[in-house]
N, C-alpha and C positions, 0 to 999 in steps of 0.2 A: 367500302362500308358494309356492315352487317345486315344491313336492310336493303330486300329486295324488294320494289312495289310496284308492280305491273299487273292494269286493268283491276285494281282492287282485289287483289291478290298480294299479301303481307307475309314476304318470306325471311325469318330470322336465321345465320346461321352462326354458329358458331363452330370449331375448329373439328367438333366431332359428332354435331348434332346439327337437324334444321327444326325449325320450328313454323308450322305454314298456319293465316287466318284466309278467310274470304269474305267479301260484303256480298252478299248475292241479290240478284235481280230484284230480291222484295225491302234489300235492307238492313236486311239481319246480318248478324256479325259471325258465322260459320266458322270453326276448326277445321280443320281439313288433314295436320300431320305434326306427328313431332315422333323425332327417333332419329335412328341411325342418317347422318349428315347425306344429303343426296342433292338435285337440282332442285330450282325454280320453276319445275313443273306443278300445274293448278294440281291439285292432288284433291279437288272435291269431285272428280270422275269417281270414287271412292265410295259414294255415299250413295246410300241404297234406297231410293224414295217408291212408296207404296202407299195405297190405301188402306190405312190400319186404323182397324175399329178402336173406335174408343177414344180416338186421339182427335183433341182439334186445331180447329186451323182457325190461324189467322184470318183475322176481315182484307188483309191484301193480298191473299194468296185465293180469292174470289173463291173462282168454283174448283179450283183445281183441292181433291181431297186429298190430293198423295203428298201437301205440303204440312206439314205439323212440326211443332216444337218438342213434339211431344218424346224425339226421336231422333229430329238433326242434332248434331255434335256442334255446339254452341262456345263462344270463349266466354261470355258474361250471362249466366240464365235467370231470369228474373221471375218473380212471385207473380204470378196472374195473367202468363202467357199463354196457357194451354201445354204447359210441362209439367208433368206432375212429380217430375222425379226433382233431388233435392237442388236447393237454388242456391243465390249469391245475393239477392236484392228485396226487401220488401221492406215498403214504400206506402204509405198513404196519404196521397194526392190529397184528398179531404172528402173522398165517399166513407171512410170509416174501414175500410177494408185495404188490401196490398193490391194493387190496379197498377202496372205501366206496364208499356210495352217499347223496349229501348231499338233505334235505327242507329244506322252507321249516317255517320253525320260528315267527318271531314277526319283528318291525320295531321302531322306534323311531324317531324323527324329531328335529328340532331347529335353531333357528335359531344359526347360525355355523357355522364351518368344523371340523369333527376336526380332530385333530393326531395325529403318531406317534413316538411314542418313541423316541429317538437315529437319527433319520433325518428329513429333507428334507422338505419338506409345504407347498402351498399355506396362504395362510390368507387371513383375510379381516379388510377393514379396517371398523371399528366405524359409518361411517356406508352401507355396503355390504349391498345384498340376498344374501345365499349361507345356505345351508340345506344340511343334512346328511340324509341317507337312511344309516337301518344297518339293513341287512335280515341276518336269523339263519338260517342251516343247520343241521341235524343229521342225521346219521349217523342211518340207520335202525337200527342194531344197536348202535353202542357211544356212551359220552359223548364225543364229537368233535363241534369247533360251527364253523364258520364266521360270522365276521364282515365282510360286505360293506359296505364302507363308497362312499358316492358326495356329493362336496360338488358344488353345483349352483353358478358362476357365473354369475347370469342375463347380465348385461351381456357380458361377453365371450363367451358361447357355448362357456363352458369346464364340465366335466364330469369330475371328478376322481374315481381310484378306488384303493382300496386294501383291504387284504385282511389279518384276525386270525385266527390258526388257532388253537384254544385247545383244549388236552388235558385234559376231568375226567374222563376213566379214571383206573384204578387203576395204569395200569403206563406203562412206555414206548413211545410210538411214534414212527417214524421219517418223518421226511418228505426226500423223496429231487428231489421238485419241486414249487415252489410259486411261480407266475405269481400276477404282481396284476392281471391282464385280460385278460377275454374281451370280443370283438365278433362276433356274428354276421349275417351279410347274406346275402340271399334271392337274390341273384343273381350272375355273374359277369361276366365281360369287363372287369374293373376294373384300372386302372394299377397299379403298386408304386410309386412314389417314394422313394430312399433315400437316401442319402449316403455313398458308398466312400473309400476315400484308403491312403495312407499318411504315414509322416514326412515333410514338409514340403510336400504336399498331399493335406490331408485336405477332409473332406465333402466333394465330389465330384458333382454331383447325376447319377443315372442312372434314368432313369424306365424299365419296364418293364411288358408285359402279363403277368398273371398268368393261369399254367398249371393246368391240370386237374394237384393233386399240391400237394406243397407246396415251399413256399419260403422263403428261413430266413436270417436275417442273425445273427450272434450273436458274443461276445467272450468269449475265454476267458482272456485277458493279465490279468486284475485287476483293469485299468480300464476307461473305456469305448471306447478305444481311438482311435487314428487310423485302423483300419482299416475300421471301422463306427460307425456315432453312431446312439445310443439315442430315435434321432424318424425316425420315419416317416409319409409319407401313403400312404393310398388315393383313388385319383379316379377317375372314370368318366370314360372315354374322351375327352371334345369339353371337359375343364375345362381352362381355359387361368388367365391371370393375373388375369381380368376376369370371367370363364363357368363357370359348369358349380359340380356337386356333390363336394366332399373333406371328406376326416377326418384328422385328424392325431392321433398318437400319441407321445406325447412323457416318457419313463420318468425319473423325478426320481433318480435314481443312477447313481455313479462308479466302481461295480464290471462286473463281467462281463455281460453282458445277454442275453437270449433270446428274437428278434423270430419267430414262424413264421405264416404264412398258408398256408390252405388251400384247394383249390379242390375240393370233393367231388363224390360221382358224380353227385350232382342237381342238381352247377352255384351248391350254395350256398358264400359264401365267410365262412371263418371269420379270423380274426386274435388271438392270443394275447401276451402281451409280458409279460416280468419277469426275473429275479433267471438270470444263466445255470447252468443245474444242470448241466453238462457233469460237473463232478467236485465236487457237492453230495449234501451228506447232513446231515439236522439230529436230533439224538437230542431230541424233546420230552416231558419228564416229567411225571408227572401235577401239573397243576395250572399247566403253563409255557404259555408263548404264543409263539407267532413272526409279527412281521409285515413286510409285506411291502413294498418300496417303492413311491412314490404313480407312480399315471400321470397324465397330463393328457390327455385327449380334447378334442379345439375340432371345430368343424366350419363348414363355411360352403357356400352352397348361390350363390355369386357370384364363386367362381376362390381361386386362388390367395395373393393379395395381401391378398384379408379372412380369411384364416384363417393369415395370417402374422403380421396385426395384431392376430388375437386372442392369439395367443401375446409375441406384443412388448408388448403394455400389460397384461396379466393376470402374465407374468414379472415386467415393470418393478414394476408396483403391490402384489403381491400373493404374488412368492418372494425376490425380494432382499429384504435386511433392511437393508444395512448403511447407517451414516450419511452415505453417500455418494451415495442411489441418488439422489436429487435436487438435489444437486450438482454443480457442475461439475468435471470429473474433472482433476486436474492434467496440465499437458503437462509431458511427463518426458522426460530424455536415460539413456539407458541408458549405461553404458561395455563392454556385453559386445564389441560388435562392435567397439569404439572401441580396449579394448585388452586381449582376451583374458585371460589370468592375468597378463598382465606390465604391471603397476601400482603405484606406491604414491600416498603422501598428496598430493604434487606435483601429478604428472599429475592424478589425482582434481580436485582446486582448480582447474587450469588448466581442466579441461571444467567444474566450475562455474560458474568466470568467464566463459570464454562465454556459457553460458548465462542467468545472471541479465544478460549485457548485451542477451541478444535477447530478454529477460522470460520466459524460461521458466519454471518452477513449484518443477522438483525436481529433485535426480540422484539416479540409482538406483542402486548398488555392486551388481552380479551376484556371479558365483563367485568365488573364491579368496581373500577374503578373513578365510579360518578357518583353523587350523590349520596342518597341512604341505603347503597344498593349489596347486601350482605345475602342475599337471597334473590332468587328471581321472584319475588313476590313486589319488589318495589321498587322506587327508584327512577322508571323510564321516565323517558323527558325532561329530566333534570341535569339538563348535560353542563355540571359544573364540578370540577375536579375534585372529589374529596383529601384533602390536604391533609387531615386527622388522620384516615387509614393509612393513607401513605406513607409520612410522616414528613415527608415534605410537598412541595411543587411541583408539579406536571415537569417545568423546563428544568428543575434540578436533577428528578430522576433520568430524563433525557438526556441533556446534559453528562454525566457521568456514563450513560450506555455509551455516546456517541465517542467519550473521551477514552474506552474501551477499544473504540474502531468500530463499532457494529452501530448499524442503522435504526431508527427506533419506527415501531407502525404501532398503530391502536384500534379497538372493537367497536362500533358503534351500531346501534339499532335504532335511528331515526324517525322511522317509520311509526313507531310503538309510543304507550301512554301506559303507566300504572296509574292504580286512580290513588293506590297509596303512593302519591306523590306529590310535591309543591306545584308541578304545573297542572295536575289535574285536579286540586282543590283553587289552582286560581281560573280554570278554563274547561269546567266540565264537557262544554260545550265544542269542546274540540277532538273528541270523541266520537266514535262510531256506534250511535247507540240510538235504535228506536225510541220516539218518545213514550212516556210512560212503560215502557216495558224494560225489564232486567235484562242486564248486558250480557251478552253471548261473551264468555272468553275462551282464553286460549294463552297457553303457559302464563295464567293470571293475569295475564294483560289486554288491553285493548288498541284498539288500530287507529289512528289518528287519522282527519279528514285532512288527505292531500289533497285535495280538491280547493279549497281556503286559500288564500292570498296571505292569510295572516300565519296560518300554519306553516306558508312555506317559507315566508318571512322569520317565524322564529326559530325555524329547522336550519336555517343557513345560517344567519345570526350566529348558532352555539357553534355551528361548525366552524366556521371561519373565527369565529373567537377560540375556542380550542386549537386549531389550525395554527395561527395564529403565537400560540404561549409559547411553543416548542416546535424544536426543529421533527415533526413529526411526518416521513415520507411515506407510510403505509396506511390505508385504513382499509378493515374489515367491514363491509356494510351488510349488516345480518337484517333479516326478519325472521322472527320463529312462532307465527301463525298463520294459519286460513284468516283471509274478513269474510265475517257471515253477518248476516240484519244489518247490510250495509247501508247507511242512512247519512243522510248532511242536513247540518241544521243550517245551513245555506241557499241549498235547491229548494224548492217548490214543490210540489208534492206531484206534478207530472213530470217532473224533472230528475223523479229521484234514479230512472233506470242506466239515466247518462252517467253513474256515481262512479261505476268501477271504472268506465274508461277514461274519466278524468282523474280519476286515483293515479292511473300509471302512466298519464302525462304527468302530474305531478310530480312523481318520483325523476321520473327523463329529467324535468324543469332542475329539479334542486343538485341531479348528478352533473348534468350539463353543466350549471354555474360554479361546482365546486373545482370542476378539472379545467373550466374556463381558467379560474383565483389561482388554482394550485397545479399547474401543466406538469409537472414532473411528478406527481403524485402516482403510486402504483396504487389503485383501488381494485381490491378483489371484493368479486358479488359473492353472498351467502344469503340462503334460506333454511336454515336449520339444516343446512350442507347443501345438497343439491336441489330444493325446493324450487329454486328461478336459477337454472341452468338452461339457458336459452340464449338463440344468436344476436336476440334483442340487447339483453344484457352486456353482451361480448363488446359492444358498439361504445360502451363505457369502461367496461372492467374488463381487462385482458387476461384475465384469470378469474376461476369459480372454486371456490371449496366445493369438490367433487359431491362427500356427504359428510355427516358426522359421524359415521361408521369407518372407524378407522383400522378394525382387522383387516389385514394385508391380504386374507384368503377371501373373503367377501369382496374386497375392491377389486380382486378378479374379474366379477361377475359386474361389476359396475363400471369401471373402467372402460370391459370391454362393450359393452353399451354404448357408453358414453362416447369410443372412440369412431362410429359408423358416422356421428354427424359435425363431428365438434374436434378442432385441433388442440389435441396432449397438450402441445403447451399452454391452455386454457384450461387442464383440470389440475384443481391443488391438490397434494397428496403430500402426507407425512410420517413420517416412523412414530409412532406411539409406545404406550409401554404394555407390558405383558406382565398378565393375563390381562387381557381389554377389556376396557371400561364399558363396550357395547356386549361383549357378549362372552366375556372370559375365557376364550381361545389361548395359548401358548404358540407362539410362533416366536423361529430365532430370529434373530435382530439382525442378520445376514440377507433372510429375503423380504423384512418390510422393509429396507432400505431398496433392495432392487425392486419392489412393489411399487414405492413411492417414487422411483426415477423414472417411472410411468407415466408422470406430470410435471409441475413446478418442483417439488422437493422441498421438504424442510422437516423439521423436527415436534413432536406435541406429547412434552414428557419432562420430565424434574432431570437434565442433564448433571446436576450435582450426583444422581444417584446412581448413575452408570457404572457399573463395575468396570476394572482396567481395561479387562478384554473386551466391550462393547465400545469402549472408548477408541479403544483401538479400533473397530470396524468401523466406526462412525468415521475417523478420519480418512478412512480410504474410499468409502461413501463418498464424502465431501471432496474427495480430492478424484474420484470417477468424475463427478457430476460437471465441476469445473471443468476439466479437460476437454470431457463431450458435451456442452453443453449443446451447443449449436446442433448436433444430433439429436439428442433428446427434445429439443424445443421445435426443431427447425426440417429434421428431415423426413423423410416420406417414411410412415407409418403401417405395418403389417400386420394384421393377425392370423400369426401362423396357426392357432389352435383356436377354439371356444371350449370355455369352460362348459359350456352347457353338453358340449358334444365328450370331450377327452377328460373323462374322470381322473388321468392319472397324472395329467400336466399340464398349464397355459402356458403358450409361448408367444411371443410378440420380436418384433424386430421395427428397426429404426435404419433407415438408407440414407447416407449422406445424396443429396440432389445429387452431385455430382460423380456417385458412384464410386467413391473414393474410398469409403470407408462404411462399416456396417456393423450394428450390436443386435444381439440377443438376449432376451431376458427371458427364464423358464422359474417355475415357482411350480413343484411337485407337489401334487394335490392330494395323494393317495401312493401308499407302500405295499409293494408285497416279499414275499420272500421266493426266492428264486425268482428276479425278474427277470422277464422278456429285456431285451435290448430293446431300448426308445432312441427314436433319431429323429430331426426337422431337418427342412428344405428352405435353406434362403432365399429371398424373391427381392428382385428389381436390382440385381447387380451387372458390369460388364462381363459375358462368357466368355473375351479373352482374357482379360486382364489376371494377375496372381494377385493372390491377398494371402498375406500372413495372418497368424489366427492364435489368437489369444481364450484360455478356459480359467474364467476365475483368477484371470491376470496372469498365469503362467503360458509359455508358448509352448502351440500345439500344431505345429506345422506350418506347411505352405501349402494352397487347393487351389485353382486355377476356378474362379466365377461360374464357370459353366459344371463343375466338379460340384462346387456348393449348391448350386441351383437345382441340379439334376438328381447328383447320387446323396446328397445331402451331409449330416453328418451325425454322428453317435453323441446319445446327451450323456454324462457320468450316470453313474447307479446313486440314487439318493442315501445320503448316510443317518438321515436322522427325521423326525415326521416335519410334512413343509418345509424341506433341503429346497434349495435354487440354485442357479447360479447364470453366470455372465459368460457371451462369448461374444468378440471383439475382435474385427479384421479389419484389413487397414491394405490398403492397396500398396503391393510393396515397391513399386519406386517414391512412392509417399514416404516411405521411413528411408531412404538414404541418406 
């Protein structure tokens, strides 16, 4: 078993990491070690107790002053302890204030993974070592319990945590913030790693040193934002992609978030992450529970790229669910960019036809195909076919894709209300809208209360009636707002702070039942592209529309963000057309195809309009992506280059597990004349083994793994602005 528990001493290990707690003489629930994999030695010999002004102590730590909270390395820190650095708990008992102060109570152990009720959660597959640790708090004065939960992934070096607040008082109490993790560490000078953006470049990587004080990423929009993403590391100084010691932190939910690290007066650094309580409040009655969303902690003690791969095959394995995760994802043509709202069944068939002539998969119907909906100004919640625009029936137009050979998917934004619309003149009241005061919007629309029994009742209703008409295997589930003046005309007015957290149970509620009704269903998440890219989401939708920035040269810089926490085959990515629609770029149609084989793959563009010769590159696109797919989806993921760092190339590489075979992708960022010779170094191959080696599909020798690995190889001279190209080895008794 992964758990070691001697004399109240709680050792987790996993395959390259330990992770140590302690209950000490007073009670208190102590850290004592997490890092590089070592013994079941008590490791709180570590911890440095003194008399330090200013700090106090506990009423059971009597006279002795050298005890304080103020300063032990704690697994759960609460509000009103005499800590004053940043906490995980605050609680009011019913003085009005945040008062507990939580003891180790008792433990329990068990082979498999927890799980958590209407929310996101690792789990573990039946022939898999994972083990579960629930260690119990209690409130030195009242019935208030804490339930720490930790599932132990030995093999990935993953470490999951989450958190049950459970009320067996007599009366109410409030909880005003409640994080599901703490990490404490004994020292500083340590990186931040995070991921910034906005609409249409999101995740962002920006590493920084972390300052004495704290420092705090957090989303208060509803979701988990374009403007911060709910995965962070920490790494010490010299960890590069290959080197050095990181942690990652990676929070399974698609609501608001609350990332803080602290760096305190003794230099020690704490790290906190869950649920953002910015304008949170939960009324818990005697006898109720609140818990909390799961994090995932991985760590790696050899760079960057093994604690990326811990979270790329522990997600792929062990949070996606859907019947898809090991499959090959359909390549789909979108019609959004192809032809906005102005569509019917014709044009629709016409981009069919193309497409099942260059073997694509599927067409995917985006917006406007409901209601009165000719503009993003009307329309939402009116989720009932427009038949007139079309010119026929949802299951006709279907019908005929399907009779094509390609798969049909469609767009939906559920979540959303126009008030120019029939459901919001029959249901104002289902709206996100302070009383008496004018509506906050956002792309004209407003947010509908998922909080409601009745909202979530008519949001499934359309779906499953839609669902329903036509043989429909795809849907896009967008949101493309912030909720701001978020309000319910169902809560009670001390109840209105519980709003956002019941919003994104709701949402869990309605996906949960849809893939319950419709198990074969691929659902990809969207927030006006990468808005709710998060591992919460993953747990539903095995795939995310990356952004809605669809320049190839820009998804560079997003991609490679997006790939430090989150597995490729979870980012959508599509060749669009040129000059783009975000931002009027020229790229050939050569490297956003190699761009977009950086994710799922597919197309978002008027395929009727394709000259021969793109025609022609598109089928060899389509017919790369098929062959390799299981590489692109499935194998261990490199970044040879950062765009942020090498102005004049990004390069990426794909490792079959097995070490069998390996691709390169390069996308030339910048030209000069008379170039320097540029060359990459392939990583994670066998150094005996031969591989034959393919440029651009043409063969280019034989290297021997340790040849690729070391001496590297020479990339072509770019022949035109943003050239790319492909290189592909293949272990050569593999090709006999």
């Amino acid at each position: 078993m992964a758990i070691i528990i001697k004399d109240n001493v709680f050792t987790l290990q996993t395959k390259n990491s330990t992770y140590q707690m302690k209950a000490d003489d007073k009670g208190i629930l102590l850290h004592t070690y997490y890092g590089k994999r070592t013994d079941e030695t008590d490791y709180s010999y570590m911890i440095s107790m003194a008399d330090r002004g200013f700090s106090g102590n506990i009423y059971e730590a009597r006279e002795d002053r050298t005890y304080s909270l103020d300063f032990l390395p704690q697994e759960f820190p609460v509000c009103g302890s005499g800590d004053y650095r940043v906490d995980c708990l605050h609680v009011d008992l019913g003085a009005g204030v945040s008062d507990c102060l939580m003891f180790f109570d008792s433990y329990n152990t068990y082979h498999g993974k927890y799980s958590l009720e209407g929310l996101p959660a690792m789990f573990a597959l039946e022939e898999e070592k994972v083990d579960t640790l629930e260690l119990i708090l209690k409130d030195n004065q009242e019935e208030l319990y804490l339930h720490l939960f930790y599932g132990v992934f030995e093999e990935y070096d993953i470490i999951t945590r989450a958190v049950i607040v459970e009320n067996q008082t007599n009366r109410e109490v409030r909880l005003s913030r409640v994080l599901s993790a703490c990490l404490d560490m004994d020292h500083d000078g340590m990186d931040f790693i995070h991921f910034y953006g906005r609409h249409a470049g999101e995740r962002e990587l920006e590493r920084v040193s972390l300052f004495h004080g704290i420092t705090e990423l957090r989303s208060t929009r509803g979701t988990s934002s374009h403007q911060h993403n709910p995965f962070v590391i920490l790494a010490e100084k010299n960890t590069t992609e290959e080197l050095g010691e990181c942690f990652g932190f990676s929070l399974l939910y698609s609501g608001g978030f609350h990332i803080q690290t602290e760096v305190d007066q003794f230099h020690q650094t704490r790290i906190v992450i869950g649920i953002d309580d910015s304008d949170f409040s939960w009324s818990l009655q005697p006898g109720d529970t609140f818990v909390t969303p799961e994090v995932s902690m991985g760590y790696s003690n050899c760079g960057l790229s093994n604690l990326s791969h811990c979270y790329h095959n522990s997600f792929q394995n062990n949070l996606i669910r859907s019947s898809w995760k090991n499959k090959r994802r359909p390549i789909l043509v979108n019609n959004w960019e192809a032809t906005y709202f102005d569509f019917n069944a014709d044009k629709l068939l016409e981009i069919a036809k193309e497409a099942a002539d260059l073997e694509l998969d599927m067409l995917v119907l985006d917006d406007g195909w409901f209601g009165k909906r000719d503009n993003d100004d009307t329309g939402l919640g009116d989720w009932f076919v427009n038949e007139n625009k079309l010119g026929c029936s949802l299951k006709e137009l279907v019908d005929k894709v399907n009779h094509m050979g390609l798969m049909f998917g469609l767009w939906f934004e559920p979540e959303m209300i126009s008030e120019d619309s029939n459901l919001y003149r029959s249901h104002p009241e289902w709206a996100m809208v302070v009383p008496g005061r004018n509506p906050i919007r956002g792309r004209s629309q407003l947010v509908l209360d998922m909080t409601r029994e009745d909202v979530l009742t008519y949001v499934k209703e359309r779906l499953f009636a839609i669902m329903d008409s036509a043989n429909i295997q795809y849907i896009k589930w967008d949101m493309n707002r912030s909720v701001a003046a978020a309000y319910s005309a169902l809560l009670p007015r001390e109840r209105q702070g519980e709003l956002r957290h019941r919003y994104v149970l709701g949402l869990y509620h309605v996906m949960e039942a849809l893939l319950e009704r419709y198990p074969d269903l691929l659902l990809e998440g969207c927030s006006g592209g990468g808005g709710r890219f998060d591992a919460g989401m993953l747990y539903y939708a095995p795939q995310i529309w990356c952004s809605d920035n669809t320049d190839a040269i820009e998804r560079l810089n997003i991609q490679y963000g997006t790939s430090f926490g989150y597995p490729m085959s979870s980012v959508s990515a599509h060749v669009s057309v040129c000059p783009n629609h975000q931002n009027g770029r020229v790229t050939p149609f050569k490297t956003r195809g190699i761009c977009a084989m950086q994710g799922t793959f597919g197309y978002e563009l008027d395929l009727s309009k394709l000259s021969i010769e793109e025609k022609e590159e598109a089928r060899k696109q389509i017919c790369t992506f098929k062959k390799h797919y299981r590489l692109f989806q499935f194998g261990n993921y490199y970044r040879l280059t950062s765009p942020l760092e090498n102005p004049d190339f990004t390069a990426w590489e794909y490792v079959d597990k097995d070490k069998k075979e390996a691709y390169i992708g390069v996308v030339y960022t910048n030209l000069h004349g008379n170039p320097a010779a540029q060359s990459v170094k392939f990583k994670g191959l066998c150094k005996e083994s031969i591989y034959e080696m393919w440029k651009n599909q043409e063969p280019a020798g034989t290297y021997t793994g340790a040849a690729l690995m070391n001496g590297g190889i020479l990339l072509p001279i770019p022949r035109e602005n943003y050239d790319s190209c492909q290189i592909y080895i293949s272990r050569k008794e593999e090709n006999k």
